[in-house]
C-alpha positions in Angstrom: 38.1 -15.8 17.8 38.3 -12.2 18.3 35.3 -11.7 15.4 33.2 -13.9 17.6 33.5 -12.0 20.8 32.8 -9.0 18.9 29.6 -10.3 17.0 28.3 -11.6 20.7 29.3 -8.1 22.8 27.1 -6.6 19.4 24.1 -9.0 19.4 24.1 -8.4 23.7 24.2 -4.8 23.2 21.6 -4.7 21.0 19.6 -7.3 23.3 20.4 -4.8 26.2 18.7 -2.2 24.2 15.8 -3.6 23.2 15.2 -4.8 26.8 15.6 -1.6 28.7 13.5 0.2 26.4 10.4 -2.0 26.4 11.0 -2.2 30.1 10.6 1.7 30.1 8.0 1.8 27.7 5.6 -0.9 29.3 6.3 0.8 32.9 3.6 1.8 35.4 5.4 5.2 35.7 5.5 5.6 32.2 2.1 4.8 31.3 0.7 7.2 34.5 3.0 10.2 33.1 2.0 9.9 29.5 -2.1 9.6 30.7 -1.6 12.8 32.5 0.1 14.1 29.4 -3.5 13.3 27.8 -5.5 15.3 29.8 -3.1 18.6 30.3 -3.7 18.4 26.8 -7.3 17.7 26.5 -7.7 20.8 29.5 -5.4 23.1 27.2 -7.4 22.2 24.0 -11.1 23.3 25.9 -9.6 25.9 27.3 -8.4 27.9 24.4 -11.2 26.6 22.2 -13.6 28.3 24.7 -11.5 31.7 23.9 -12.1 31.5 20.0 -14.1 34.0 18.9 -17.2 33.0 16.3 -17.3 34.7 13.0 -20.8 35.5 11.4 -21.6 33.9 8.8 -21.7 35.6 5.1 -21.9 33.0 2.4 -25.4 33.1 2.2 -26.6 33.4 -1.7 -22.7 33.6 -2.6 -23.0 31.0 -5.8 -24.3 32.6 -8.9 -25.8 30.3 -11.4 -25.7 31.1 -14.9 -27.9 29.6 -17.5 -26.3 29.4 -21.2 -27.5 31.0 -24.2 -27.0 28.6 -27.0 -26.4 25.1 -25.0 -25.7 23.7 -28.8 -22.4 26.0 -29.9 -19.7 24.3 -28.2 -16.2 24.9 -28.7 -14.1 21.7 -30.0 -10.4 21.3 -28.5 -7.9 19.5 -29.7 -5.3 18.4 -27.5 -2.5 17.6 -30.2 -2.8 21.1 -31.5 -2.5 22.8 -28.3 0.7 21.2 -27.8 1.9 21.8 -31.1 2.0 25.5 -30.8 4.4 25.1 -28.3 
């Protein structure tokens, strides 16, 4: 009997919960507050990305090609012997 009432006061607790929450969550007042949260951020983000200063670019001509010498000489590897010499 007692394991019964204690399994129902659980199952309505947890029901209780799961109510009040999505009752909080789904609110008008909630919803307004985290829209406004939105912009503030939105504002805060312009703002400081209008204080950024803008670097100059210098990457211009930065990769150096090289052309081989003898495209045919290639060295071979061999993986089993790399790992037997540790």
């Amino acid at each position: 009997m007692f394991k019964e009432i204690k399994n129902l006061i659980f199952v309505l607790v947890i029901l209780a919960f799961i109510f009040f929450t999505g009752r909080y969550y789904f609110s008008d007042e909630n919803i307004k507050k985290s829209h406004r949260s939105y912009n503030n951020i939105d504002k805060k983000i312009n703002a400081f990305s209008k204080s950024l200063p803008l670097l100059e670019n210098n990457t211009i001509d930065i990769i150096e090609y090289s052309n081989p010498t003898n495209p045919k000489k290639k060295k071979k590897f061999n993986f089993w012997k790399l790992v037997e010499n540790d």
